[in-house]
Residue frames as qw, qx, qy, qz and C-alpha x, y, z in Angstrom:
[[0.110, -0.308, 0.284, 0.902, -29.46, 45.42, 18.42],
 [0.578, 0.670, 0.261, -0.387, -32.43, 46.91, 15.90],
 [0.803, 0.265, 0.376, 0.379, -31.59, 46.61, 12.57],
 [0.236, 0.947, -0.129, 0.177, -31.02, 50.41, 11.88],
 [0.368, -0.748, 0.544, 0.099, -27.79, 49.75, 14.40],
 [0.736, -0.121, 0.517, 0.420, -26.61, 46.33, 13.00],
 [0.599, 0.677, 0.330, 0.272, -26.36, 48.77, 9.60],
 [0.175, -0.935, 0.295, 0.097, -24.10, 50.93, 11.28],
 [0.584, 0.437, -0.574, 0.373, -20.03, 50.20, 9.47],
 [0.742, -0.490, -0.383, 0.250, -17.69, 49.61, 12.71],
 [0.237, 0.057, -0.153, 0.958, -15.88, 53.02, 12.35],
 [0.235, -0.548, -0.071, -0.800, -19.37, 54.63, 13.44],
 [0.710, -0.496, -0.454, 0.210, -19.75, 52.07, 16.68],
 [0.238, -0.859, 0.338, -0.302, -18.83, 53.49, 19.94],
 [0.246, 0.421, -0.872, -0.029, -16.65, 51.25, 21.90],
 [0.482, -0.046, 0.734, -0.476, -19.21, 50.04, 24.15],
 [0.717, 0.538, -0.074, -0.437, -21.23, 49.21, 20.50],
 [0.419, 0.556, -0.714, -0.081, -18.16, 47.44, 19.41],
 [0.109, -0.222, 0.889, -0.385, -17.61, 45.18, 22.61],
 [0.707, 0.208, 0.512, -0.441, -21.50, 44.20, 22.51],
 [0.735, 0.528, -0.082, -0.418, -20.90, 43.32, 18.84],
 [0.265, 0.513, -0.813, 0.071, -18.15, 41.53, 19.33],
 [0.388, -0.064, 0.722, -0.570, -20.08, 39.36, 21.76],
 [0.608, 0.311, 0.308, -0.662, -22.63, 38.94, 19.57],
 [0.558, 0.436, -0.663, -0.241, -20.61, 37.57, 16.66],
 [0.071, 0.326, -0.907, 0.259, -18.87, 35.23, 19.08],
 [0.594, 0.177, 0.473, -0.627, -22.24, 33.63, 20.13],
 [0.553, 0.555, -0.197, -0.590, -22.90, 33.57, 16.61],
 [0.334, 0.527, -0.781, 0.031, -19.57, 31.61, 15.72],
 [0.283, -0.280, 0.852, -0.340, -20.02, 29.43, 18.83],
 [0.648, 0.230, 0.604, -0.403, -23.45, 28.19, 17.89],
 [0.623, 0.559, -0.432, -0.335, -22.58, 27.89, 13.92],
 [0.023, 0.435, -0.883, 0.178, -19.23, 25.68, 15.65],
 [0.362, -0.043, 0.850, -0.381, -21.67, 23.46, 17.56],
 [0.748, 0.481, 0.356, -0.288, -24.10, 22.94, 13.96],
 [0.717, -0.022, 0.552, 0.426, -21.27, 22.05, 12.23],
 [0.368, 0.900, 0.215, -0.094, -21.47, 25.22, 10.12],
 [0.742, -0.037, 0.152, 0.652, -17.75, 25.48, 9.10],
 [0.604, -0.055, -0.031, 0.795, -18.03, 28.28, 7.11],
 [0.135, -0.823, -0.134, -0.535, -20.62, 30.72, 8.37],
 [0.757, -0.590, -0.071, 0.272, -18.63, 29.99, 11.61],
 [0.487, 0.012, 0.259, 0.834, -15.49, 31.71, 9.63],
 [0.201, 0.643, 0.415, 0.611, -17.64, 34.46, 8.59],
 [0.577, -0.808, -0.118, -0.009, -18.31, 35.13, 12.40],
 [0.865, -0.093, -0.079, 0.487, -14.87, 34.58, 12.70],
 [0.474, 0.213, 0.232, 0.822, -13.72, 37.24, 10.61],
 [0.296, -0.737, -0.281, -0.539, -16.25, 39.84, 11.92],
 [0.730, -0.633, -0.083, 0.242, -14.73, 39.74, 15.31],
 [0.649, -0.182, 0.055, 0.737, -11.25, 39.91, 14.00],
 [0.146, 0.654, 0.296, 0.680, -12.88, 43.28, 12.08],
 [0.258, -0.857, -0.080, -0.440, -14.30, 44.80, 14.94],
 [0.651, -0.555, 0.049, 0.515, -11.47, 44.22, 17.52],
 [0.456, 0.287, 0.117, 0.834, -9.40, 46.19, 14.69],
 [0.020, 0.837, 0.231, 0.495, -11.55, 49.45, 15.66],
 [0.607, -0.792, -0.064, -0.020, -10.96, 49.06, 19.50],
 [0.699, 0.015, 0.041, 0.714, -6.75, 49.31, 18.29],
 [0.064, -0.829, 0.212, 0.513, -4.92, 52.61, 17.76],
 [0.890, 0.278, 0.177, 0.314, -3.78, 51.70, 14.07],
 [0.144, 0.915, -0.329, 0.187, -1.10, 54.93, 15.11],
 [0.813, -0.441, 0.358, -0.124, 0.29, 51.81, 17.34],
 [0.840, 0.099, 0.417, 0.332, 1.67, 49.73, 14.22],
 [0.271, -0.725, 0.340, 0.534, 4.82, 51.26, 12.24],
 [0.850, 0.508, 0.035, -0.136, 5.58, 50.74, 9.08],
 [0.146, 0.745, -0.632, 0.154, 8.75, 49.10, 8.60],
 [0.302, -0.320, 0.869, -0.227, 8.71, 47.13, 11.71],
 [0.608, 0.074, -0.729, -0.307, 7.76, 43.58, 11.85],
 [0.462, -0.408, 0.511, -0.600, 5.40, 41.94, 14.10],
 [0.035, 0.044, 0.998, -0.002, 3.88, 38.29, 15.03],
 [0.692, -0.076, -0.231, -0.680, 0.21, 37.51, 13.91],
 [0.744, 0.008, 0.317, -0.588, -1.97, 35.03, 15.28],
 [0.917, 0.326, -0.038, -0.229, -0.66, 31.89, 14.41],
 [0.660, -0.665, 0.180, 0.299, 2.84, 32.51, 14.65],
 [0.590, 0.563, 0.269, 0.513, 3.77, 33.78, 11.35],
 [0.284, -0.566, 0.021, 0.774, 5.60, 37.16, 11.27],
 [0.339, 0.810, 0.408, 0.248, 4.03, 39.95, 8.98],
 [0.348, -0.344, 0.001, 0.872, 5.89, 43.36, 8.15],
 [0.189, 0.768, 0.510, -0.339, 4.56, 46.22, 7.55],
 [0.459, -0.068, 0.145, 0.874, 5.07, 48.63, 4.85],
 [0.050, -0.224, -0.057, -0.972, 1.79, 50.56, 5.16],
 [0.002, -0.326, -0.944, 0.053, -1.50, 51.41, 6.39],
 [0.198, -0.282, -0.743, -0.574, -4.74, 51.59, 5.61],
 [0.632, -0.391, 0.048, -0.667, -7.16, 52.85, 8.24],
 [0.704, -0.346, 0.611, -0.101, -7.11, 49.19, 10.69],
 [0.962, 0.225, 0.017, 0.152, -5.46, 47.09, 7.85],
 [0.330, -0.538, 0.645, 0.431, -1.54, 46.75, 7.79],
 [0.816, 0.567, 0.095, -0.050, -0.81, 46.00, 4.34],
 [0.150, -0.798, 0.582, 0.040, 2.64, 44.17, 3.80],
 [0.612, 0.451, -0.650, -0.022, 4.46, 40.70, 3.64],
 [0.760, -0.440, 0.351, -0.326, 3.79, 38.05, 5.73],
 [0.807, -0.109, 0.413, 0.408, 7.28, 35.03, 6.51],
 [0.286, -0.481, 0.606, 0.565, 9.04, 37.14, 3.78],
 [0.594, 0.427, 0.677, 0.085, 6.76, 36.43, 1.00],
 [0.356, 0.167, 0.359, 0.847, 6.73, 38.12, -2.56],
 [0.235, -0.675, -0.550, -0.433, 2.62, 38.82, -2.66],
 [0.048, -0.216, 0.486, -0.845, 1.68, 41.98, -0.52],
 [0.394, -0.378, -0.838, -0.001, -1.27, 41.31, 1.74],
 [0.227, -0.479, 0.211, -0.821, -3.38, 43.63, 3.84],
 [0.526, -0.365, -0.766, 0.067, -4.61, 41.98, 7.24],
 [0.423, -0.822, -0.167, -0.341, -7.12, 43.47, 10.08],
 [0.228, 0.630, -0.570, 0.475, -4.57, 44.78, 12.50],
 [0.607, -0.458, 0.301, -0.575, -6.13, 43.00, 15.40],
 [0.916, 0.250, -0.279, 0.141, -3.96, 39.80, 13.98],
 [0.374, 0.689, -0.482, 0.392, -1.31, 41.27, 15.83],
 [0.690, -0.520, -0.500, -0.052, -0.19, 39.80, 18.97],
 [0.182, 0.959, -0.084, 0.199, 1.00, 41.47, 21.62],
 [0.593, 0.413, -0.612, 0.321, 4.21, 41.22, 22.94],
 [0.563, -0.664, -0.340, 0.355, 4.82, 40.50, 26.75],
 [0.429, -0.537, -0.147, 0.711, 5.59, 43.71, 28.68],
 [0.128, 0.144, 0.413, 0.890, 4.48, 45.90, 25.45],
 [0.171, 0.455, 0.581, -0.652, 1.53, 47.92, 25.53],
 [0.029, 0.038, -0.522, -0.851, -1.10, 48.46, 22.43]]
């Protein structure tokens, strides 16, 4: 990528733009991982879990319902936010907005 593109937000990527950038983090991450870079490896991290949110439908996630994240916590929704759910994750008090691409999906569900 030139640098005019890596200045592009991820709501102006196409998807093919997304998928190469998603690649590109992951690289990123991998070779931080292997120089012991803890936590520009997390920075990659989180830049992935961003731009999978674009390649979602966030018309997909309900408010109301409750789903499983990435980890195996359970997060309800009670709104959103362009690709953030913003809600209550295990029943907690504090609301919380996470990239929706936390979500996992269910077997035999489609999103």
């Amino acid at each position: 990528m030139n640098k005019m593109e890596q200045q592009k937000r991820f709501s102006q990527l196409t998807e093919y733009e997304l998928r190469t950038e998603i690649a590109r983090l992951n690289e990123k991450a991998k070779k931080a991982e292997q120089l012991g870079m803890s936590s520009e490896f997390a920075v990659y991290e989180r830049r992935v879990l961003l731009a999978k949110a674009y390649l979602l439908n966030p018309e997909d996630f309900k408010p109301g319902e409750t789903y499983t994240i990435e980890g195996g916590s359970t997060f309800k929704i009670s709104y959103l936010n362009g690709y953030f759910a913003w809600g209550y994750r295990d029943n907690e008090v504090s609301l919380e907005g996470i990239p929706i691409s936390l979500f996992v999906k269910e077997e035999g569900e489609v999103k």
